[in-house]
Chimera marker file (.cmm) of the C-alpha trace (Angstrom):
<marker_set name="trace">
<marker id="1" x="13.832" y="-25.389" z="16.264" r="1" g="1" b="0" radius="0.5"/>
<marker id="2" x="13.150" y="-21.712" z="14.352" r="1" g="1" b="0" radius="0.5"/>
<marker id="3" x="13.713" y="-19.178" z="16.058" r="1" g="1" b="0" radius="0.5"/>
<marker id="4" x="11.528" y="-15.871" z="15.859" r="1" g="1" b="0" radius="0.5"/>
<marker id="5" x="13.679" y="-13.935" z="13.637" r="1" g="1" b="0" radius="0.5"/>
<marker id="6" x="13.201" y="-16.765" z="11.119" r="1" g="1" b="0" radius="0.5"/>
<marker id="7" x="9.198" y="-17.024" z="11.794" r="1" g="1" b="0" radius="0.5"/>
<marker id="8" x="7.286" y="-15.395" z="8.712" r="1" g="1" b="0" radius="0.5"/>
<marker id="9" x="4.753" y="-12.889" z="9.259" r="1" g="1" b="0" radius="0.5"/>
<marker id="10" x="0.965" y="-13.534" z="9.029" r="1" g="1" b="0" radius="0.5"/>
<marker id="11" x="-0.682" y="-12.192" z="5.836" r="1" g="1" b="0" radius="0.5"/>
<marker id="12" x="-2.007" y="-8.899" z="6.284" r="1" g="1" b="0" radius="0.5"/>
<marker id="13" x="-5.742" y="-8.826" z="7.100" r="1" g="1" b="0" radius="0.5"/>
<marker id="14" x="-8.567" y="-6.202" z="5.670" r="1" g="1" b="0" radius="0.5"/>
<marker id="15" x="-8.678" y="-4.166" z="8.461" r="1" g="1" b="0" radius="0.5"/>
<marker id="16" x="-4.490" y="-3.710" z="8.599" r="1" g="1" b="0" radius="0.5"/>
<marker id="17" x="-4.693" y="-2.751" z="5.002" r="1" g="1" b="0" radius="0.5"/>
<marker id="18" x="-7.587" y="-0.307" z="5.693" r="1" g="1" b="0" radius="0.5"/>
<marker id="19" x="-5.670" y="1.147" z="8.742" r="1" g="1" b="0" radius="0.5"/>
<marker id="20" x="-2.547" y="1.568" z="6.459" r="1" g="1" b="0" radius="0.5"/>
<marker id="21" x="-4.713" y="3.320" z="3.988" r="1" g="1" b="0" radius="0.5"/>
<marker id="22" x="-6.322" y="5.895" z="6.436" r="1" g="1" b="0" radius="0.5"/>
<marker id="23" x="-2.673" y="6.682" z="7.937" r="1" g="1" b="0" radius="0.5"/>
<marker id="24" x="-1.374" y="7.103" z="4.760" r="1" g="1" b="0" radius="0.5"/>
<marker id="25" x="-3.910" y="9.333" z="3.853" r="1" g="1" b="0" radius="0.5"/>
<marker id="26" x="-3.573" y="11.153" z="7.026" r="1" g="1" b="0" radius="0.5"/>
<marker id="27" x="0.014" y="11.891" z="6.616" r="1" g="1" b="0" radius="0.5"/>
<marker id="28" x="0.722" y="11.810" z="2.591" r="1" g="1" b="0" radius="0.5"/>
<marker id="29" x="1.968" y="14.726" z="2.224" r="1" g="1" b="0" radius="0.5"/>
<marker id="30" x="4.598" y="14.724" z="4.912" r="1" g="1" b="0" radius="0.5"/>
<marker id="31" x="5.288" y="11.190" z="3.938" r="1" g="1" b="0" radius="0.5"/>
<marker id="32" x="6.067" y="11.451" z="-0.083" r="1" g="1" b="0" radius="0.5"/>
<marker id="33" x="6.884" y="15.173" z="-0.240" r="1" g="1" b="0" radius="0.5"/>
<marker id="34" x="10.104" y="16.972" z="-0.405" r="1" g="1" b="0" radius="0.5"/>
<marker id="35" x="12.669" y="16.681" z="2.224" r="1" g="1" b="0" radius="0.5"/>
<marker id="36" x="13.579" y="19.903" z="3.160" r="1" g="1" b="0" radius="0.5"/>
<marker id="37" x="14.421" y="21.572" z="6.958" r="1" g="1" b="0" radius="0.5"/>
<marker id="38" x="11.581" y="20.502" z="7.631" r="1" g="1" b="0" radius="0.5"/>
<marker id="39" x="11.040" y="17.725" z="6.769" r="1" g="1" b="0" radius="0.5"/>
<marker id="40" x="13.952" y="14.848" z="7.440" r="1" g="1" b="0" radius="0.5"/>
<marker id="41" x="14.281" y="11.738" z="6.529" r="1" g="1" b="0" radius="0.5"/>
<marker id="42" x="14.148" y="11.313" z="10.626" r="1" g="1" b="0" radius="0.5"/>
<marker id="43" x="10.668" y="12.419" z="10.380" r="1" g="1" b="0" radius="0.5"/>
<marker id="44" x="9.768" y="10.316" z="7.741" r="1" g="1" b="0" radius="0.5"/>
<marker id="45" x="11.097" y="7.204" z="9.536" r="1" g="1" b="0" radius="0.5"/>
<marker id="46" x="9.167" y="8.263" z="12.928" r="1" g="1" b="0" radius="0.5"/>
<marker id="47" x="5.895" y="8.706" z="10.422" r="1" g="1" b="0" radius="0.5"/>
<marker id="48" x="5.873" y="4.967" z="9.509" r="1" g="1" b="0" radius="0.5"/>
<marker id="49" x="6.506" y="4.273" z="13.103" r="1" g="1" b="0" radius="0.5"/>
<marker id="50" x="3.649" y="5.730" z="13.949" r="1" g="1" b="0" radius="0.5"/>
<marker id="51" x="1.690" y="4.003" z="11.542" r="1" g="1" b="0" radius="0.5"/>
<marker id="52" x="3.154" y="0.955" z="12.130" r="1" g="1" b="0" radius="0.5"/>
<marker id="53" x="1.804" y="1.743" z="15.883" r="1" g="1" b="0" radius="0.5"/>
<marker id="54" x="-2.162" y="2.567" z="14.027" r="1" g="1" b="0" radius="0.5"/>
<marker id="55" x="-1.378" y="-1.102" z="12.100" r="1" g="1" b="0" radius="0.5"/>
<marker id="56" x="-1.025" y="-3.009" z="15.291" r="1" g="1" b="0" radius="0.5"/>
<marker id="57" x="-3.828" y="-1.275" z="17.582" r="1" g="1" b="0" radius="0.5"/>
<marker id="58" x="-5.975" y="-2.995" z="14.648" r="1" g="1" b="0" radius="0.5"/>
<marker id="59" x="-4.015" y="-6.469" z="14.267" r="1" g="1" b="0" radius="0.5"/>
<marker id="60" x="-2.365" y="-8.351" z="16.722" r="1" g="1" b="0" radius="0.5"/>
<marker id="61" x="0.542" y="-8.754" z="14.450" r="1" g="1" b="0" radius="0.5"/>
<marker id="62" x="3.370" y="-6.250" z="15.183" r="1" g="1" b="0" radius="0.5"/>
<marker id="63" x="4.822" y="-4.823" z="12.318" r="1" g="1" b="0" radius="0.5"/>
<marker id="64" x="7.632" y="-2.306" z="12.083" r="1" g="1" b="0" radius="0.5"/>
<marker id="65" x="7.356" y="1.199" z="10.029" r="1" g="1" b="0" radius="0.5"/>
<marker id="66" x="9.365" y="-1.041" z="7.295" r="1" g="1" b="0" radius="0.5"/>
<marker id="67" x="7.148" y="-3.267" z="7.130" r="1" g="1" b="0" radius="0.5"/>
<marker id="68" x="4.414" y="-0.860" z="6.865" r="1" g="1" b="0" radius="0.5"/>
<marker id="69" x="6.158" y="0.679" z="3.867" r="1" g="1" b="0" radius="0.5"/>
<marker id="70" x="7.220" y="-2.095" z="1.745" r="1" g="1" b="0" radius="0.5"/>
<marker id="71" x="3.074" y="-3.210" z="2.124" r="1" g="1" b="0" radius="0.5"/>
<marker id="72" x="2.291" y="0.356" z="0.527" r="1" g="1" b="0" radius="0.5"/>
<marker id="73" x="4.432" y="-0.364" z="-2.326" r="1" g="1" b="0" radius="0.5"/>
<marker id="74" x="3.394" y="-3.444" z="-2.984" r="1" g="1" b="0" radius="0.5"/>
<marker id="75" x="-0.017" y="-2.179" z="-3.405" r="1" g="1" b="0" radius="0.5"/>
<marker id="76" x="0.616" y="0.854" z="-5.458" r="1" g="1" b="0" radius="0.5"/>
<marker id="77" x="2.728" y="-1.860" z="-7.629" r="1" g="1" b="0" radius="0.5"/>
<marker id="78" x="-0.207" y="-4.031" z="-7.765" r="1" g="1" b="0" radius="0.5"/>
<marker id="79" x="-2.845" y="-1.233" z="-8.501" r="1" g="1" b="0" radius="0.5"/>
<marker id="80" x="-0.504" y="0.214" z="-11.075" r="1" g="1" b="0" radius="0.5"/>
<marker id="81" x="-0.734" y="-3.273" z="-12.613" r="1" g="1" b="0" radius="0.5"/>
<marker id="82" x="-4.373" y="-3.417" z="-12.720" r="1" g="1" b="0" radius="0.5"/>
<marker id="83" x="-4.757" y="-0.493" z="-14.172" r="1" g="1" b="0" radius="0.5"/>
<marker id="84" x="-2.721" y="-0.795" z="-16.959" r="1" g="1" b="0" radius="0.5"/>
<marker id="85" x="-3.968" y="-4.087" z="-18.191" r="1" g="1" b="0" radius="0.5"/>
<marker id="86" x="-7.295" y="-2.402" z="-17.723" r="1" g="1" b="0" radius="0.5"/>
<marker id="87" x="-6.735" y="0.348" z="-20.048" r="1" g="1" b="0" radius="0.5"/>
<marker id="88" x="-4.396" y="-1.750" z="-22.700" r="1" g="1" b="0" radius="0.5"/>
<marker id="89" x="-7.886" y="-4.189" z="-22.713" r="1" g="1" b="0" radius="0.5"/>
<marker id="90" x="-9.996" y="-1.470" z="-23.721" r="1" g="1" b="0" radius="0.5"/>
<marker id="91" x="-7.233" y="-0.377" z="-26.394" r="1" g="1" b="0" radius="0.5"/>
<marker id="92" x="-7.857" y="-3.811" z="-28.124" r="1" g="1" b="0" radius="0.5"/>
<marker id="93" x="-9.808" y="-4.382" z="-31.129" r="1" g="1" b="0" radius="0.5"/>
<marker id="94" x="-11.955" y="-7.638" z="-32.385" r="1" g="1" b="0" radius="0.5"/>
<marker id="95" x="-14.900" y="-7.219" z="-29.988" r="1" g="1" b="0" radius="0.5"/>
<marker id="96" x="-16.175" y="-9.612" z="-27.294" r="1" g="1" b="0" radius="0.5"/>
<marker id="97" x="-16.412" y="-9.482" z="-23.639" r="1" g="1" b="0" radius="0.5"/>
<marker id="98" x="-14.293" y="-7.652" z="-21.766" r="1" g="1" b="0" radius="0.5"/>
<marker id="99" x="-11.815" y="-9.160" z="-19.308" r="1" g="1" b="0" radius="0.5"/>
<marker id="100" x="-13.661" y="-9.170" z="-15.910" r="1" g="1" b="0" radius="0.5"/>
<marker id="101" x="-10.855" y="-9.676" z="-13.501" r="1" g="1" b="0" radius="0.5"/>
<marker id="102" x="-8.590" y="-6.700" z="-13.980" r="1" g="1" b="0" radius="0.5"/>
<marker id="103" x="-11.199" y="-4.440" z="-11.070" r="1" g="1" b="0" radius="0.5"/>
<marker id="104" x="-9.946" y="-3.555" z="-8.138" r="1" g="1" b="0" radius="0.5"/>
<marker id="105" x="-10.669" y="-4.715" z="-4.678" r="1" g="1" b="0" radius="0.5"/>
<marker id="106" x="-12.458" y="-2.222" z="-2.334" r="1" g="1" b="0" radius="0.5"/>
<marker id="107" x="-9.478" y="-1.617" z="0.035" r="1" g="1" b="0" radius="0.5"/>
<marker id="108" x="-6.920" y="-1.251" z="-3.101" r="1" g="1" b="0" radius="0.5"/>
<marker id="109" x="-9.694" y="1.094" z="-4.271" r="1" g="1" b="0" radius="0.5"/>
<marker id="110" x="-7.919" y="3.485" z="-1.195" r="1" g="1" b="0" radius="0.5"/>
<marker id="111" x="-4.600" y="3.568" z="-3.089" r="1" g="1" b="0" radius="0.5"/>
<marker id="112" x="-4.214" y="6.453" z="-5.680" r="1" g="1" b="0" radius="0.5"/>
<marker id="113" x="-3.851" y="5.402" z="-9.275" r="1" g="1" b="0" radius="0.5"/>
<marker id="114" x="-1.369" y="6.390" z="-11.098" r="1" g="1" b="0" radius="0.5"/>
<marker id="115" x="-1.737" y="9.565" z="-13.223" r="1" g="1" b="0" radius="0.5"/>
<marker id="116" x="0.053" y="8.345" z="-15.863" r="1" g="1" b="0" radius="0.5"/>
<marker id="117" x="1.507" y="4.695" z="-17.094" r="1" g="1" b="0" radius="0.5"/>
<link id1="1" id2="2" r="1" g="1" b="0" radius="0.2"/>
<link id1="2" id2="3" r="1" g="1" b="0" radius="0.2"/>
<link id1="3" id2="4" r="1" g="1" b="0" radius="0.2"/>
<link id1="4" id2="5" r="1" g="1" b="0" radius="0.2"/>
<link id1="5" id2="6" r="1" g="1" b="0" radius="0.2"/>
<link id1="6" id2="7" r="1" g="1" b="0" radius="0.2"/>
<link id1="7" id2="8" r="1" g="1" b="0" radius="0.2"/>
<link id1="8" id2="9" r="1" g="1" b="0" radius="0.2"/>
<link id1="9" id2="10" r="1" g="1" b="0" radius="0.2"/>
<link id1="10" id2="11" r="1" g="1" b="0" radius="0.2"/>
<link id1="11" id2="12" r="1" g="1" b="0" radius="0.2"/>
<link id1="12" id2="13" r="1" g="1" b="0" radius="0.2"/>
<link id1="13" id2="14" r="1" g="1" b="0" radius="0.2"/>
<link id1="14" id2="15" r="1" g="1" b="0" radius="0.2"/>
<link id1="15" id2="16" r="1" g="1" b="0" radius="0.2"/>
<link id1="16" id2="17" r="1" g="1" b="0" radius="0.2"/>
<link id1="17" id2="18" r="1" g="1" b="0" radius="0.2"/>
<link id1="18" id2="19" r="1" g="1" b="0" radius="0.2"/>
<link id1="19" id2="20" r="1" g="1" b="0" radius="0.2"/>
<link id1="20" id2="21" r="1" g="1" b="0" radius="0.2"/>
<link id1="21" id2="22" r="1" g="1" b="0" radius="0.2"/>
<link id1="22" id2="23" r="1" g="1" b="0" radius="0.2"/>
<link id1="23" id2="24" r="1" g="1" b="0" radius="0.2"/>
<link id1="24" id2="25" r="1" g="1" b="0" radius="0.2"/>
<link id1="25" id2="26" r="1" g="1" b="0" radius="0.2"/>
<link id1="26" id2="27" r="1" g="1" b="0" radius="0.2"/>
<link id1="27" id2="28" r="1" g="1" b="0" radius="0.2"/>
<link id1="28" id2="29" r="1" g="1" b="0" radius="0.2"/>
<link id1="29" id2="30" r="1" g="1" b="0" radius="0.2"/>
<link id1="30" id2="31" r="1" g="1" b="0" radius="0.2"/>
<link id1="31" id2="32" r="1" g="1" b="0" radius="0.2"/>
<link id1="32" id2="33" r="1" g="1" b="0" radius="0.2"/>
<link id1="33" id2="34" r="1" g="1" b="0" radius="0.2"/>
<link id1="34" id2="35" r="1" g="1" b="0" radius="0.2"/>
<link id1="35" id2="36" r="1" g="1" b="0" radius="0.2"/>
<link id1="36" id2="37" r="1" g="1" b="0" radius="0.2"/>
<link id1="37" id2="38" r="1" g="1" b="0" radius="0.2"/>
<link id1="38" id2="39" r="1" g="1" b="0" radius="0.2"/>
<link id1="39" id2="40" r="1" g="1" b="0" radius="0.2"/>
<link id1="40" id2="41" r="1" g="1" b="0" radius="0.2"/>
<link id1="41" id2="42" r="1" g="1" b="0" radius="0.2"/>
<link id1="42" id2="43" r="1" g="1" b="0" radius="0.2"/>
<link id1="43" id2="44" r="1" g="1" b="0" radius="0.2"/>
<link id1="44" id2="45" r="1" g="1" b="0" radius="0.2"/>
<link id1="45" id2="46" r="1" g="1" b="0" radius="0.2"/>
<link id1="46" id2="47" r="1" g="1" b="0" radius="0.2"/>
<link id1="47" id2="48" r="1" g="1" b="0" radius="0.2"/>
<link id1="48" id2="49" r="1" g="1" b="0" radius="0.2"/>
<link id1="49" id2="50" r="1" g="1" b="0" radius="0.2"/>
<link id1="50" id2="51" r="1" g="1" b="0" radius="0.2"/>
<link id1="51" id2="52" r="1" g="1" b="0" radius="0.2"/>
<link id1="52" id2="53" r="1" g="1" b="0" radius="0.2"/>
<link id1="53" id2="54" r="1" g="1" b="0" radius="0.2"/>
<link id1="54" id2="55" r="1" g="1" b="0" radius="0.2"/>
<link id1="55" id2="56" r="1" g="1" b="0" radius="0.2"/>
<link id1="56" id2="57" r="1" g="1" b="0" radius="0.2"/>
<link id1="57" id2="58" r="1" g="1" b="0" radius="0.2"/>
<link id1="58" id2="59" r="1" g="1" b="0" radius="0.2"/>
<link id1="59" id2="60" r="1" g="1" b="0" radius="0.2"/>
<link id1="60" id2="61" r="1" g="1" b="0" radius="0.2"/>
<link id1="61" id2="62" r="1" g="1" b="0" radius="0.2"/>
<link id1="62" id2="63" r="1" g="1" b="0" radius="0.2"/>
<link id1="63" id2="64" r="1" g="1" b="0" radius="0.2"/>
<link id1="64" id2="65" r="1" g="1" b="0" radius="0.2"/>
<link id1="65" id2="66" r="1" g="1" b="0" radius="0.2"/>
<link id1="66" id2="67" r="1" g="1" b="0" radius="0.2"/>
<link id1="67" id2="68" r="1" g="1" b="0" radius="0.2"/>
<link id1="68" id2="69" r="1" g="1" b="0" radius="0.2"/>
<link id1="69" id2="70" r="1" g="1" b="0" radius="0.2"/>
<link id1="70" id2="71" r="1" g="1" b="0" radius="0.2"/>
<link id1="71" id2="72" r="1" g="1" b="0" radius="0.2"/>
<link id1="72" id2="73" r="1" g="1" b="0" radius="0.2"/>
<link id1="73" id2="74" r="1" g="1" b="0" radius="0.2"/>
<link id1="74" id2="75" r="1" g="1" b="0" radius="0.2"/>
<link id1="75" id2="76" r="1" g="1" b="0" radius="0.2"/>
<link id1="76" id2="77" r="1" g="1" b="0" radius="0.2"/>
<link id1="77" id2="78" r="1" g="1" b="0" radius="0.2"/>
<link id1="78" id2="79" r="1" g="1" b="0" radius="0.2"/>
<link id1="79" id2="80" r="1" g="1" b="0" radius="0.2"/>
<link id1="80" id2="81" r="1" g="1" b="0" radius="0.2"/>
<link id1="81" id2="82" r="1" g="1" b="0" radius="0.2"/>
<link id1="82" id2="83" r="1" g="1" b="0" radius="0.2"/>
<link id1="83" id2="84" r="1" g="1" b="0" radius="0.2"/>
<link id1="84" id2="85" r="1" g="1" b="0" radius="0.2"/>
<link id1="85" id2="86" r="1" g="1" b="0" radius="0.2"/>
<link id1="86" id2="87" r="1" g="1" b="0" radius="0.2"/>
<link id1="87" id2="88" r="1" g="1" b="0" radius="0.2"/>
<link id1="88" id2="89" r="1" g="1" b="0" radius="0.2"/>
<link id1="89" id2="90" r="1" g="1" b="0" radius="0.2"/>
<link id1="90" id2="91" r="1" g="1" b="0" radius="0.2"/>
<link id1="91" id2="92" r="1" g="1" b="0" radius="0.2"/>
<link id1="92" id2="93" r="1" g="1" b="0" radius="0.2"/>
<link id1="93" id2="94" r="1" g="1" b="0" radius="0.2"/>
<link id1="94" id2="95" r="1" g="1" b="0" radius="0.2"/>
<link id1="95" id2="96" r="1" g="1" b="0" radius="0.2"/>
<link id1="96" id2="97" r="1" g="1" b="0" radius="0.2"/>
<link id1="97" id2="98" r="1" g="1" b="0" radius="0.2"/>
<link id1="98" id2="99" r="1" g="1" b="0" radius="0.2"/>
<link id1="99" id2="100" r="1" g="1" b="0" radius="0.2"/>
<link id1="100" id2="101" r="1" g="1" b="0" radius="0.2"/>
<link id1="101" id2="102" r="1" g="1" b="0" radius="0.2"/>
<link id1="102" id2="103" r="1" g="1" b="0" radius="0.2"/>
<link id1="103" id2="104" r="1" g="1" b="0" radius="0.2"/>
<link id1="104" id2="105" r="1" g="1" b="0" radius="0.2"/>
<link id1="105" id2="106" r="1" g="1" b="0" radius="0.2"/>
<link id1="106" id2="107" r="1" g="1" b="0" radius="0.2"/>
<link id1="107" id2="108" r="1" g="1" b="0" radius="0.2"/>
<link id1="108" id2="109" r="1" g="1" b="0" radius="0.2"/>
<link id1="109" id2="110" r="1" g="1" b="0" radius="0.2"/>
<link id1="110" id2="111" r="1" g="1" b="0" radius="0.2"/>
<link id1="111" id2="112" r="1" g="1" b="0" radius="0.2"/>
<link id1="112" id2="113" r="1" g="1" b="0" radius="0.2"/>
<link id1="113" id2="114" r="1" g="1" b="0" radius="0.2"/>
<link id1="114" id2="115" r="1" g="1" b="0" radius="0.2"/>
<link id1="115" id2="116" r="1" g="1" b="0" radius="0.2"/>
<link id1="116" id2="117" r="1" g="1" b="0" radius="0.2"/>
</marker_set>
């Protein structure tokens, strides 16, 4: 018999993603900027609680603030990916078609690419 701790979580859904997106968005710069009196590492935590809160009014999943941030790095990771096999493809030489699965989704379309790789 598992118990709960043990359970894995359900795959995150479109509409979690796009909710994570839109918080993020909302709060970016309080969320990567510089810690300062301001701005605590206390009020970062409580940030990601709160959009852990905007997550689950969309899913009926509960997920946790740490949850909310490991997702957000796994999609800048994945993005970052994408885009640099995308520009190393158009950096190679002998012709033919160009590789058709290295575009983006529309919701990773939301995360910011990365200036530079």
């Amino acid at each position: 018999m598992e118990s709960e701790k043990n359970q894995r979580a359900k795959n995150w859904s479109d509409g979690e993603i796009a909710a994570l997106a839109g918080a993020i968005e909302k709060h970016n710069t309080s969320l990567f900027g510089r810690f300062s009196q301001n701005l605590t590492s206390k009020d970062k935590s409580s940030l990601w609680k709160m959009i852990a809160e905007e997550v689950n009014a969309v899913g009926g999943w509960s997920r946790k603030g740490e949850d909310c941030q490991r997702k957000w790095t796994d999609l800048k990771s994945v993005v970052k990916k994408k885009e640099q096999k995308r520009r190393l493809s158009m950096q190679r030489t002998g012709g033919g078609p160009a590789e058709t699965d290295i575009s983006l989704k529309p919701i990773q379309e939301k995360v910011p690419k990365p200036i530079s790789l």
